[in-house]
PAZAPA-4460 file (N, C-alpha, C; in steps of 0.05 Angstrom, whole numbers, plus 32768, in hexadecimal, padded with zeros to 4 digits):
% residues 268
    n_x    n_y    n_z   ca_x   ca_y   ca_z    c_x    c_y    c_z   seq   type   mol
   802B   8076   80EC   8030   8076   80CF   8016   807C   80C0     1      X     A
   801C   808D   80AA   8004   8096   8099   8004   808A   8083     2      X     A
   7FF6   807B   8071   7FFD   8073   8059   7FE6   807F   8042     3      X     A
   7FED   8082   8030   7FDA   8091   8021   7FDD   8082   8006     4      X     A
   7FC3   806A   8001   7FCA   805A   7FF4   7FC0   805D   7FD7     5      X     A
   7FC5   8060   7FCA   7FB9   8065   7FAB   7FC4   805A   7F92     6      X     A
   7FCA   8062   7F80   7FD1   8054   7F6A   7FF0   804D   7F6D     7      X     A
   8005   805D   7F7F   8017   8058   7F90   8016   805B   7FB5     8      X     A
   802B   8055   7FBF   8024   8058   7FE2   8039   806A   7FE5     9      X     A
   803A   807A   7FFC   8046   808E   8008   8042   808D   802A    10      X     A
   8052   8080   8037   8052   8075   8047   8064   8090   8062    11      X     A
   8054   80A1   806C   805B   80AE   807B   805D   80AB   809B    12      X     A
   8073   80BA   80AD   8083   80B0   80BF   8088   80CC   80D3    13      X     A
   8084   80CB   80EE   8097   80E2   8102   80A6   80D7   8111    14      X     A
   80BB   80E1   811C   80CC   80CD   8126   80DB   80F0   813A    15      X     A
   80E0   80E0   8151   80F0   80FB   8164   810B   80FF   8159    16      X     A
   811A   80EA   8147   8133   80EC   8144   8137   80E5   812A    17      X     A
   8154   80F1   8124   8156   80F3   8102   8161   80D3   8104    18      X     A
   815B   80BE   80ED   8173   80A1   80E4   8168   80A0   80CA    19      X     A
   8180   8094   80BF   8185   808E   80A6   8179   8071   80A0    20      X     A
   8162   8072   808C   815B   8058   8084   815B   8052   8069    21      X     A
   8166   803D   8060   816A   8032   8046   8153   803A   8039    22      X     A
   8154   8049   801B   813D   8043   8003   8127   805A   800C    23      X     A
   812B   8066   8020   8116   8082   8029   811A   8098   801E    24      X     A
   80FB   809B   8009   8100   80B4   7FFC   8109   80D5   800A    25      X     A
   80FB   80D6   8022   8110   80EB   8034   8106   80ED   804C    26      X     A
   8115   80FF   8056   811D   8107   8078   811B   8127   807F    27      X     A
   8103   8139   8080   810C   8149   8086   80FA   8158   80A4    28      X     A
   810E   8168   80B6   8107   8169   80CC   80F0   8182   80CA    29      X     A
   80D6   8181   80DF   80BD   819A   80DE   80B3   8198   80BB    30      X     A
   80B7   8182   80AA   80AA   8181   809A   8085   8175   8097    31      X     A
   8083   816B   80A2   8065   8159   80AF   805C   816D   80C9    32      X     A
   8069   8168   80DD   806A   8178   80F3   807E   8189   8103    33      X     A
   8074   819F   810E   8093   81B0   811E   8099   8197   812C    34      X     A
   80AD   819B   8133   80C4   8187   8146   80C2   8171   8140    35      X     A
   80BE   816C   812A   80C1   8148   8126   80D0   8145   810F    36      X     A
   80D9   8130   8109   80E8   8124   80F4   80D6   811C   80E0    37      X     A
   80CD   8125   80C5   80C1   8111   80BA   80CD   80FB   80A5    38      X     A
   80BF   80E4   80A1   80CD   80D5   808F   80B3   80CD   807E    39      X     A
   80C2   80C4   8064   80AD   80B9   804F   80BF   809E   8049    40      X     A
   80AF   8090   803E   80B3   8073   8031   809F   807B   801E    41      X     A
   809F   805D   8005   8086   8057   7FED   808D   8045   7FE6    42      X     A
   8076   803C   7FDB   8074   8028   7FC3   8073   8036   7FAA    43      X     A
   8074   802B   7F9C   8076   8034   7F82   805D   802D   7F6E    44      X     A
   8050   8012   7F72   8039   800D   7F5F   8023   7FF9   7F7A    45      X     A
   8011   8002   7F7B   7FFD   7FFB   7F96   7FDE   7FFB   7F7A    46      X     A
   7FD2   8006   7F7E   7FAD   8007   7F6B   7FBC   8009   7F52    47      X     A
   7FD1   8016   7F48   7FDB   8010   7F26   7FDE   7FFD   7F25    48      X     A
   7FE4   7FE3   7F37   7FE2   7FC7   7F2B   7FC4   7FB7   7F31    49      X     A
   7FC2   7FC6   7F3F   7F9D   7FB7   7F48   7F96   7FBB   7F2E    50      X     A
   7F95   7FDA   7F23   7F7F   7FEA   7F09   7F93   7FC8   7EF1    51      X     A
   7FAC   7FCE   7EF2   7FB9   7FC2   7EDA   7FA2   7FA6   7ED2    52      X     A
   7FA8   7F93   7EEF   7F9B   7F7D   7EE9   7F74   7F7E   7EE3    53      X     A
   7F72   7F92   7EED   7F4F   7F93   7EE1   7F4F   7F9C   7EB7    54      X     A
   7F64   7FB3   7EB6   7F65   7FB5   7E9F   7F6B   7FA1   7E8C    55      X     A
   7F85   7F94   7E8E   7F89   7F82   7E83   7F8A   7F64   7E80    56      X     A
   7F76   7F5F   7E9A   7F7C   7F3F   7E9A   7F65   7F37   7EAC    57      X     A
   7F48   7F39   7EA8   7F33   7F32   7EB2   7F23   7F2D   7E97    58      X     A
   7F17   7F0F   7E9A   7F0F   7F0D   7E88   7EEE   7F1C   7E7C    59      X     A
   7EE0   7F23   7E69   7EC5   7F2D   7E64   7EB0   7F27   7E77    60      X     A
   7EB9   7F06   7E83   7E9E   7F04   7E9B   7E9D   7F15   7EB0    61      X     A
   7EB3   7F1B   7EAF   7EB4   7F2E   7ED4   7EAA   7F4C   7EC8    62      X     A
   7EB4   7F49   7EB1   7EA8   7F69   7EA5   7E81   7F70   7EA8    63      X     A
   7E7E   7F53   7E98   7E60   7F53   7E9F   7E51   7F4E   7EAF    64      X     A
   7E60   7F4B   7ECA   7E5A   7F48   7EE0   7E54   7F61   7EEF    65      X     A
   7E62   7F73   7EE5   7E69   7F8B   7EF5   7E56   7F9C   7EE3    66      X     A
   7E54   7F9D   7ED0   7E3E   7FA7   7EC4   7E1C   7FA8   7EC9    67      X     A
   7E1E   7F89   7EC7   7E05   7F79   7ED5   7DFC   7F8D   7EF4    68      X     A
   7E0F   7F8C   7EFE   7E0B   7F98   7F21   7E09   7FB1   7F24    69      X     A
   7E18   7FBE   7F0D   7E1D   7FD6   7F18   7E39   7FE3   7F21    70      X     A
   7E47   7FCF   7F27   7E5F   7FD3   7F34   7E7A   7FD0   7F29    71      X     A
   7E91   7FD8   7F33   7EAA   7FD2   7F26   7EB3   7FBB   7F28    72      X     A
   7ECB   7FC1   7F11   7ED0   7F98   7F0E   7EEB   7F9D   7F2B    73      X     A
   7EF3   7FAD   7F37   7EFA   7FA4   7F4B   7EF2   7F9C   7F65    74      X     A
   7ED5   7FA4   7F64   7EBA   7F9A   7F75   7EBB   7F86   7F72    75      X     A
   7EB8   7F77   7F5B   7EB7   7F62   7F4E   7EC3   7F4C   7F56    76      X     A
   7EE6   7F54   7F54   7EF3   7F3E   7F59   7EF2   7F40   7F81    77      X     A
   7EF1   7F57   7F89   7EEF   7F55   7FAA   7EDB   7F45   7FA8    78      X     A
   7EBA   7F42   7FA5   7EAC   7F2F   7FA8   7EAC   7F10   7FAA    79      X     A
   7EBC   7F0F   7F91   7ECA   7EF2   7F90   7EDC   7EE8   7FA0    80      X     A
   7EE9   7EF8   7FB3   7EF9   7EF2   7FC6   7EEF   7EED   7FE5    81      X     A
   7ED6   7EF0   7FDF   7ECE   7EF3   7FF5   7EC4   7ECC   8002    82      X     A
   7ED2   7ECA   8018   7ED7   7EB3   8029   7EF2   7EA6   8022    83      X     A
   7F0D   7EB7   800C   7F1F   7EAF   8004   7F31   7EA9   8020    84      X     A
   7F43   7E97   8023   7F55   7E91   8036   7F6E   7E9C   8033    85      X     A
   7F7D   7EAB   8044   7F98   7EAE   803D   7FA5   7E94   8031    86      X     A
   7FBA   7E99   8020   7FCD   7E8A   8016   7FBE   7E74   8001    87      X     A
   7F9A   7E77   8001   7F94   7E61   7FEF   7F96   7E60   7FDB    88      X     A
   7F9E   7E78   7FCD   7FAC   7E77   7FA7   7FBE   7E6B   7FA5    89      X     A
   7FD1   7E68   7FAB   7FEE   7E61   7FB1   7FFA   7E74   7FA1    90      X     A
   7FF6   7E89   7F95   8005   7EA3   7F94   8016   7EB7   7FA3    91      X     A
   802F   7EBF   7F9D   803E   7ED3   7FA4   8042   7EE5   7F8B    92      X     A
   803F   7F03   7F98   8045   7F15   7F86   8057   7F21   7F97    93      X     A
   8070   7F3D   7F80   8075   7F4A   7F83   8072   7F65   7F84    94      X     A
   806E   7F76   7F8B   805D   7F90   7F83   8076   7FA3   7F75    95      X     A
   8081   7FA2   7F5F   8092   7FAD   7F56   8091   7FB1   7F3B    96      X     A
   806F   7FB5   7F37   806A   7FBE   7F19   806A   7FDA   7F0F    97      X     A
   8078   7FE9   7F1B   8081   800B   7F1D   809E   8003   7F24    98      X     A
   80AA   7FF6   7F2A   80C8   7FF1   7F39   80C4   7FF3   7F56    99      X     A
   80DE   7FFD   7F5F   80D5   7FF6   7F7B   80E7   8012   7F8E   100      X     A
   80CB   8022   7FA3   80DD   803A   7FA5   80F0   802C   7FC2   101      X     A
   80E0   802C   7FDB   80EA   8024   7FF4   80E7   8009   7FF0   102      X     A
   80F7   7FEF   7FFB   8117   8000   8007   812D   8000   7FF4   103      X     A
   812B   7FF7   7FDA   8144   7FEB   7FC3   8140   8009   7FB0   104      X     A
   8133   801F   7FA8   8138   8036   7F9D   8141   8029   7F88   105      X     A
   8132   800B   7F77   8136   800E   7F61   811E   800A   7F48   106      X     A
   8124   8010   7F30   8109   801B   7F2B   8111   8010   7F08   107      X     A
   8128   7FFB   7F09   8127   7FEF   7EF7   8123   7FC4   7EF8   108      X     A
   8111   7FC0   7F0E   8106   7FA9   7F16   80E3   7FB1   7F10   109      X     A
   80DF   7F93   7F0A   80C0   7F8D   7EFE   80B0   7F7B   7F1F   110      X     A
   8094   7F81   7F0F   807F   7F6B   7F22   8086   7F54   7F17   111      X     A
   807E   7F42   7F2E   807F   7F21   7F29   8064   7F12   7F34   112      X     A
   8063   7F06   7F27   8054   7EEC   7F23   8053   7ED0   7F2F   113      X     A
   805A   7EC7   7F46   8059   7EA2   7F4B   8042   7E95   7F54   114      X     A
   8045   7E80   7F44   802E   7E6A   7F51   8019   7E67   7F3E   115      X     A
   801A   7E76   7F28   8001   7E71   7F20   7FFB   7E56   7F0F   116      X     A
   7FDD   7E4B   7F0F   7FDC   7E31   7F02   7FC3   7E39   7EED   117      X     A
   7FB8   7E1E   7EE1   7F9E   7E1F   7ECB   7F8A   7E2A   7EDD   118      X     A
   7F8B   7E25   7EF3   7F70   7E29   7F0A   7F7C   7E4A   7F11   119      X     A
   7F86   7E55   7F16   7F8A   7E6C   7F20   7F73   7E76   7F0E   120      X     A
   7F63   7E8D   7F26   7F4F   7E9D   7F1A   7F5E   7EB5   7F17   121      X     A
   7F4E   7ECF   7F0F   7F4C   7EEC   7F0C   7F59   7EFB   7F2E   122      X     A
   7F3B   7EEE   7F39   7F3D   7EFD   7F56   7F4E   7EFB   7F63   123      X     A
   7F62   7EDF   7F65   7F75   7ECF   7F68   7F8D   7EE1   7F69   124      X     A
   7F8F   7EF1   7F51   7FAB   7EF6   7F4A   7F9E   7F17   7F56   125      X     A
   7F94   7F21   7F54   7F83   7F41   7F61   7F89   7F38   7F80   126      X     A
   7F91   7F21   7F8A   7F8A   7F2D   7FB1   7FB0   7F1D   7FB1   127      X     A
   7FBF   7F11   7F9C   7FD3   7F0F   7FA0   7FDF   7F2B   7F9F   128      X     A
   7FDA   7F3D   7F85   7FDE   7F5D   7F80   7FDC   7F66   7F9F   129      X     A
   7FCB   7F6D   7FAF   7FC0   7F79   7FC4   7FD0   7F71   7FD8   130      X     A
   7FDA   7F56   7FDC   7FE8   7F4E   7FF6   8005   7F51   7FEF   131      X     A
   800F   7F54   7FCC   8028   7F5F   7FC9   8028   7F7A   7FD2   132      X     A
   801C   7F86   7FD2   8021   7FA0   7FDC   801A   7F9A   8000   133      X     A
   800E   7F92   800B   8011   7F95   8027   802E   7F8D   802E   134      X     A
   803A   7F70   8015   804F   7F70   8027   8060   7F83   8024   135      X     A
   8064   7F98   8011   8071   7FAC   8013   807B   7FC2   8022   136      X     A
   8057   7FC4   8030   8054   7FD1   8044   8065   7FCA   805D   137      X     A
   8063   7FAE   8057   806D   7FA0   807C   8085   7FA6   807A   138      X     A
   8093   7F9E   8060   80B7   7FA9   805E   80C0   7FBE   8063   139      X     A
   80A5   7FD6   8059   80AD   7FF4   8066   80B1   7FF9   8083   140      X     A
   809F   7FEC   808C   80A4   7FF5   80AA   80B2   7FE3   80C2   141      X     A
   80BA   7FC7   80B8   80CD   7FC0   80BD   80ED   7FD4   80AE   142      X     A
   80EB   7FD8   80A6   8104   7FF3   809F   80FE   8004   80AD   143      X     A
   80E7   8012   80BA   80E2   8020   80C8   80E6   801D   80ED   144      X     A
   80E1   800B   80F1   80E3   8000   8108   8109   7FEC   8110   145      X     A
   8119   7FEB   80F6   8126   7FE2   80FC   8141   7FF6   80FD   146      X     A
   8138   8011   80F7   813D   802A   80FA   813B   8032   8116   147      X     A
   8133   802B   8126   8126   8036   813B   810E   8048   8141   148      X     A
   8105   8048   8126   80E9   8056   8127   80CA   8048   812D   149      X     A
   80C9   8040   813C   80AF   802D   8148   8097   8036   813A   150      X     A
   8082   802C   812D   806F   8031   8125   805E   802B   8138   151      X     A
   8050   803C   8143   803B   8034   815C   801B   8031   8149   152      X     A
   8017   803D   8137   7FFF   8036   8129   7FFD   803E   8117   153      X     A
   7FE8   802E   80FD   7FE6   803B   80E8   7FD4   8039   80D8   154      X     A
   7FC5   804D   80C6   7FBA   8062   80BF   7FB6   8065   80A1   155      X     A
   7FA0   8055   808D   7FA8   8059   8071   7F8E   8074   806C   156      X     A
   7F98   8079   8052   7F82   8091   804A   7F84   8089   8029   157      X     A
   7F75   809E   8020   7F6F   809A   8009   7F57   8083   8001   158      X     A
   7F54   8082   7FDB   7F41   807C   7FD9   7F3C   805D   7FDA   159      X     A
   7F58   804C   7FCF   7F51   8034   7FD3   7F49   8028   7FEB   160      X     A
   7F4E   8033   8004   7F48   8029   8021   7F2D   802C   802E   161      X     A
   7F28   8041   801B   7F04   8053   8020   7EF8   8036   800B   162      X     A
   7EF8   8037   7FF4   7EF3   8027   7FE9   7EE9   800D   7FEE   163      X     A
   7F01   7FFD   7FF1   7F0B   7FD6   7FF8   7F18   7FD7   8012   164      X     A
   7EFF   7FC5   801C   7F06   7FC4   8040   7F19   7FAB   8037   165      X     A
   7F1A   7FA3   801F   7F30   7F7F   8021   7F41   7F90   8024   166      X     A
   7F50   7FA1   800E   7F63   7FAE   8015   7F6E   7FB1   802C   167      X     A
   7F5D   7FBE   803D   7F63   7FC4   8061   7F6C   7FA8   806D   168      X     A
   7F60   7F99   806E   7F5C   7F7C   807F   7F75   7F6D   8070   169      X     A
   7F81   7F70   805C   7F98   7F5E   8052   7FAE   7F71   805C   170      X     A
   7FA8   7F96   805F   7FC0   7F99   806D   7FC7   7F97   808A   171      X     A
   7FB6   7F94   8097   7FB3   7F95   80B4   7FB6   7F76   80BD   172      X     A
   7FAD   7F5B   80A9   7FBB   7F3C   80A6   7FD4   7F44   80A4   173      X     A
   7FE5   7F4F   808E   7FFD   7F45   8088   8016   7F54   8098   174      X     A
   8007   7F6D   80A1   801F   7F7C   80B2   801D   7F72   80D4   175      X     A
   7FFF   7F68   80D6   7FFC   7F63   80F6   7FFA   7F7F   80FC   176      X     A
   7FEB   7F8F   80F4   7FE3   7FAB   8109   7FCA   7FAA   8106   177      X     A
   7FBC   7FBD   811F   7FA5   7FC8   8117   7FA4   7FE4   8108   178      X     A
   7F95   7FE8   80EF   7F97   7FF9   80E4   7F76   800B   80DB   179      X     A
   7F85   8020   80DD   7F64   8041   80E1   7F69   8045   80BD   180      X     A
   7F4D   804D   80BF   7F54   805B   809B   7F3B   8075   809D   181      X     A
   7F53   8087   8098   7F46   80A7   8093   7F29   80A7   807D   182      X     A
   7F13   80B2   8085   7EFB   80B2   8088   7EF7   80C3   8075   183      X     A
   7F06   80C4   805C   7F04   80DC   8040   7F13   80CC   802C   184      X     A
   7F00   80CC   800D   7F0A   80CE   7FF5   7F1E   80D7   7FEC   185      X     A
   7F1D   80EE   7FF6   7F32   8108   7FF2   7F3C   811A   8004   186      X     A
   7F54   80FB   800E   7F61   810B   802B   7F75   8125   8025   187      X     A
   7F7F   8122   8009   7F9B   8139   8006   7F89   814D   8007   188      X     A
   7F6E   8152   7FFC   7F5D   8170   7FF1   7F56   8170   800F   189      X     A
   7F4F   8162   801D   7F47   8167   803C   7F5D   8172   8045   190      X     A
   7F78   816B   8049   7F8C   8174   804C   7F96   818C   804F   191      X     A
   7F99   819A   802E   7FA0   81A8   8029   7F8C   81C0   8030   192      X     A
   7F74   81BD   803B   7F5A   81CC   8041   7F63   81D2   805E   193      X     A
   7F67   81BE   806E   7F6F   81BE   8088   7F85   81D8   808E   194      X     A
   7F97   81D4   8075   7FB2   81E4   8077   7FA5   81FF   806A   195      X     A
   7F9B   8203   805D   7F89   821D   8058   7F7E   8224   806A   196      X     A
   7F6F   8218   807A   7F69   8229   809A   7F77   8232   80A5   197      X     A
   7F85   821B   80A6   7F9B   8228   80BD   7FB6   823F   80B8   198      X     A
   7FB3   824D   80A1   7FC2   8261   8092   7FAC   8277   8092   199      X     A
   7F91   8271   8093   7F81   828B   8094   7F81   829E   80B6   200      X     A
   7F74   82AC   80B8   7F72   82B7   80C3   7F60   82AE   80E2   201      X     A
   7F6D   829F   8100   7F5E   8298   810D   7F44   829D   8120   202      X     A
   7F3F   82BF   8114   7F25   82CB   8123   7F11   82C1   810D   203      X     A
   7F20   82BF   80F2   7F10   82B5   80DD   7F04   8295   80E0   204      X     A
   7F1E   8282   80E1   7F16   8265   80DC   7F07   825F   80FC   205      X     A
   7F14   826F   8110   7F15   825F   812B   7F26   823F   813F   206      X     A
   7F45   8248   811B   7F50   8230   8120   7F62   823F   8126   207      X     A
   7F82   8238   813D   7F92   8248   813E   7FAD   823E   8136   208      X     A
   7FAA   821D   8122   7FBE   8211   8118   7FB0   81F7   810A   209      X     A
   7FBF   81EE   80FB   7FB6   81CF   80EF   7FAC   81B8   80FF   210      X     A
   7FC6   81BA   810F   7FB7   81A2   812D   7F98   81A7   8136   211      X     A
   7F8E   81BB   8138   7F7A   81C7   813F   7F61   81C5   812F   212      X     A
   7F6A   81C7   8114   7F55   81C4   80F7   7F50   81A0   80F5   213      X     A
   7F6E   8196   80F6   7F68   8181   80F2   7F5A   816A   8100   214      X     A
   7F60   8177   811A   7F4E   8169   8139   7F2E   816A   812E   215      X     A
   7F24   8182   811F   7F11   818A   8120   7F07   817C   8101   216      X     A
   7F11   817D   80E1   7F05   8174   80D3   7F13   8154   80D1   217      X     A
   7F28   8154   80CE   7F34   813C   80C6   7F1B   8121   80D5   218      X     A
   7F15   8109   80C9   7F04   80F5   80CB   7F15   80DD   80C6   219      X     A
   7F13   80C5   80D8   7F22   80AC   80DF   7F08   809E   80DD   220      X     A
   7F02   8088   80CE   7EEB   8074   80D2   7EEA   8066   80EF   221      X     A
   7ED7   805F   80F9   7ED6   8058   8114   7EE2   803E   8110   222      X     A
   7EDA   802A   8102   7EDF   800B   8100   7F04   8013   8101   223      X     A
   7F0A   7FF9   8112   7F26   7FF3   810F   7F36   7FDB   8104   224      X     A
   7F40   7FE4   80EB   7F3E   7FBD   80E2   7F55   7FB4   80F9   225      X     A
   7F57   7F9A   80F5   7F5C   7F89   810F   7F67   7F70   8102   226      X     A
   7F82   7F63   8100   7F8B   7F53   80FB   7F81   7F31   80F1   227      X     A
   7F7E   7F25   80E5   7F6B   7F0A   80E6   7F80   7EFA   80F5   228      X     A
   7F87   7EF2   8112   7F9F   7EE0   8115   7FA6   7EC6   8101   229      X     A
   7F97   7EBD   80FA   7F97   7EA0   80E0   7FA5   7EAD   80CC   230      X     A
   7F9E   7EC2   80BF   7FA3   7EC7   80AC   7FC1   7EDB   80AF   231      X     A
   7FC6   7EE3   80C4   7FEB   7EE8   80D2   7FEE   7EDB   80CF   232      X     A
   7FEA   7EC1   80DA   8009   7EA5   80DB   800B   7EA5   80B9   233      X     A
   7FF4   7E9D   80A9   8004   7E96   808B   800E   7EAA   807B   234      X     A
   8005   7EC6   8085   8014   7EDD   8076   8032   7EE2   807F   235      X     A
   8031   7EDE   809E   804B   7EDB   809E   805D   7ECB   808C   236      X     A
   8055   7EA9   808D   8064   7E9F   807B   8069   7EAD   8060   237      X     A
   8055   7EB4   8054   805C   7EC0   8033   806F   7ED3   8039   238      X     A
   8064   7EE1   804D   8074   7F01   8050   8096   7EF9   804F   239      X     A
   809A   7EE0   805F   80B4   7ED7   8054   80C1   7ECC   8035   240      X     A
   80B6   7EC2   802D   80B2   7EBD   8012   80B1   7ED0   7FFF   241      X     A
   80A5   7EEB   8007   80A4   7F09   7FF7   80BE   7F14   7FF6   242      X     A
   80C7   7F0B   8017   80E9   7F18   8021   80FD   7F08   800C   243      X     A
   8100   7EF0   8010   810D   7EE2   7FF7   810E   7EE8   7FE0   244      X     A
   80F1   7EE9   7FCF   80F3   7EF4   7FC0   8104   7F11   7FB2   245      X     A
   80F7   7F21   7FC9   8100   7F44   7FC8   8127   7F3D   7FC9   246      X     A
   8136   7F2B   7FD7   814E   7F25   7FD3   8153   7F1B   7FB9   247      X     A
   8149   7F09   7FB2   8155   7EF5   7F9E   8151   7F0D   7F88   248      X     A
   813F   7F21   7F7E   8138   7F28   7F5E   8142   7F3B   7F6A   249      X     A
   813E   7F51   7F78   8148   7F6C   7F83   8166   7F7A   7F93   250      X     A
   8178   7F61   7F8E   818F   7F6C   7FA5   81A6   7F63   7F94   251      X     A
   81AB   7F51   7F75   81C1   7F54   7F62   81BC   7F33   7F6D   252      X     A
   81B8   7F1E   7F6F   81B3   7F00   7F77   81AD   7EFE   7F5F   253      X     A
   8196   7F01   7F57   818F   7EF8   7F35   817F   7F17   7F29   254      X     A
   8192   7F1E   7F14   8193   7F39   7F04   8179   7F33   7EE1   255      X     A
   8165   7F1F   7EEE   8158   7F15   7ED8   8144   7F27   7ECF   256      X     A
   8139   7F3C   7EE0   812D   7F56   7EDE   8139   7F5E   7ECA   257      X     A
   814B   7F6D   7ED7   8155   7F88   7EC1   8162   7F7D   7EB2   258      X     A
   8171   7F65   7EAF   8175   7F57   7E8B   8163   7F4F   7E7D   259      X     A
   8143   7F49   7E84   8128   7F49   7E78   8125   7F6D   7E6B   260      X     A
   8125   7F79   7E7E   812B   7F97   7E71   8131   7FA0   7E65   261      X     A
   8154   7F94   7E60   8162   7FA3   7E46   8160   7F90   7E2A   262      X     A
   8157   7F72   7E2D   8143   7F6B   7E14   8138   7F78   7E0B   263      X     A
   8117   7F81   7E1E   8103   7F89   7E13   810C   7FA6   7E05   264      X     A
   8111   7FAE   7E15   8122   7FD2   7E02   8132   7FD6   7DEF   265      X     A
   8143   7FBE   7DEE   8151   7FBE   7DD7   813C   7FB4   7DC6   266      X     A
   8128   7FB3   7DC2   811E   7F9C   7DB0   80FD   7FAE   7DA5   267      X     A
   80FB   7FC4   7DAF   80EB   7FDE   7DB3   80F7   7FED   7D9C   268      X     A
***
C-alpha cells in the first residue's frame, strides 16, 4: 500500500484480482500497473485538520515560541509531545472534518471532539488530530484485507511524513505495521518525471520503461519505523472506541451530524 499523505490521504492498492469494497473511490484494471488491479481508498481531511488546529486554536505562546526558534508552530506542538504516552490525553478524535470519503462515502458528517477537560493542552488535541487519522488509515485496510486484498507493506510519501517522524511512529503504533516513507518532498513531480522518461526516447534516457526509471531515481528513506509494542496494546483499545464511534455518528444510529447541519445552514 502507498499512501500519499497531505492535506488529504489517498491510499493506493494492487491486487491480482478484481473485489468489490465498500466506500472505494475506484477499481481500475493496468491503471497503476499492466496486469494488476488497481485500487484507491482516502481520507478526506489528514494536515487540513493538523493546519486547522494550528490556525485556529493555539494559543500566542506557542506562536512565540516558534518565532523565538525559528520554527513552525507545528514543530512546536511536536516538541511538546515529546515523551507523550499513548492514550495519556484521554482524547478521541474523529477525522471527519472534510466528511468522510472511505468507507461511509459520506461527506455530510463533521470532526469530533471527546474528552476534553480545563487541563487539556494545545499539543494534546494536535496528536489526538494525528492518531484520528491513523485510525482511519487502520479502517482502510482492514476493508482492504477483509476484501481479500492482503496488505503486505506500507509506504507513506509526501510532505507531512518527510516532515514529522511523530506522524510516522503513531502510524506504524496504531496500524501495527512497519512502515518506509519515500525519500522526496515532491513525490507526484518525481513521479510524473519518472513517467516522462519513460515516454522519451530509450537510446535517449537509457530507461526502457518506468519500472526501470523508477528502480533508478525513485528514493525510500533507509530508517524503518517500527511499531512501539506498549503503545499497540492501548491504540488498539481506542482503535475500538474510534470503531464505535465511526458506528454510532456515521451509520443512521444517531443522525446528530447532519441535523447540526441543516441548523447551521438554515440559519446562514
Amino acid at each position: 500500500m502507498m499512501i500519499i499523505v497531505g492535506t488529504s490521504s489517498v491510499h493506493m492498492m494492487l491486487g491480482e484480482k478484481e473485489v468489490s469494497i465498500k466506500g472505494f473511490s475506484g477499481t481500475a484494471k493496468d491503471a497503476i500497473m499492466p496486469g494488476y488491479f488497481g485500487y484507491e481508498a482516502g481520507q478526506s481531511s489528514v494536515g487540513d485538520q493538523y493546519a486547522w488546529l494550528v490556525d485556529n486554536c493555539v494559543p500566542e505562546s506557542y506562536e512565540q515560541e516558534a518565532r523565538m526558534k525559528g520554527i513552525s508552530v507545528h514543530q512546536v506542538l511536536t516538541e511538546h509531545l515529546q515523551g507523550y504516552k499513548a492514550g495519556s490525553s484521554g482524547l478521541l478524535a474523529l477525522d471527519w472534518f472534510n466528511g468522510v470519503r472511505t468507507p461511509l462515502m459520506d461527506f455530510n458528517l463533521n470532526g469530533l471532539m471527546i474528552g476534553m477537560n480545563l487541563l487539556t493542552k494545545p499539543e494534546e488535541i494536535y496528536m489526538a488530530l494525528i492518531e484520528s487519522t491513523a485510525y482511519g488509515t487502520r479502517l482502510i485496510i482492514e476493508e482492504f484485507e477483509a476484501a481479500g486484498l492482503d496488505v503486505h507493506s506500507i509506504t507513506l510519501s509526501g510532505g507531512i511524513p518527510v516532515k514529522n517522524e511523530l506522524v510516522v511512529q503513531v502510524y506504524a503504533d496504531v496500524c501495527n505495521r512497519e512502515i518506509k516513507v519515500v525519500d522526496s518532498t515532491q513525490s507526484s513531480a518525481l513521479g510524473a518525471a519518472i513517467l516522462g522518461v519513460a515516454a522519451a526516447n530509450p537510446k535517449l534516457t537509457g530507461f526502457q520503461n518506468a519500472n526501470e526509471a523508477a528502480k533508478k531515481l525513485g528514493k525510500v528513506k533507509e530508517r524503518i519505523w517500527k511499531p512501539n509494542p506498549e503503545n499497540v496494546e492501548i491504540y488498539n483499545k481506542l482503535y475500538q472506541e474510534y470503531q464505535t464511534l465511526c458506528t454510532y455518528f456515521g451509520t443512521g444510529e444517531n443522525d446528530v451530524m447532519k441535523r447540526l447541519n441543516e441548523i447551521r445552514n438554515s440559519r446562514r
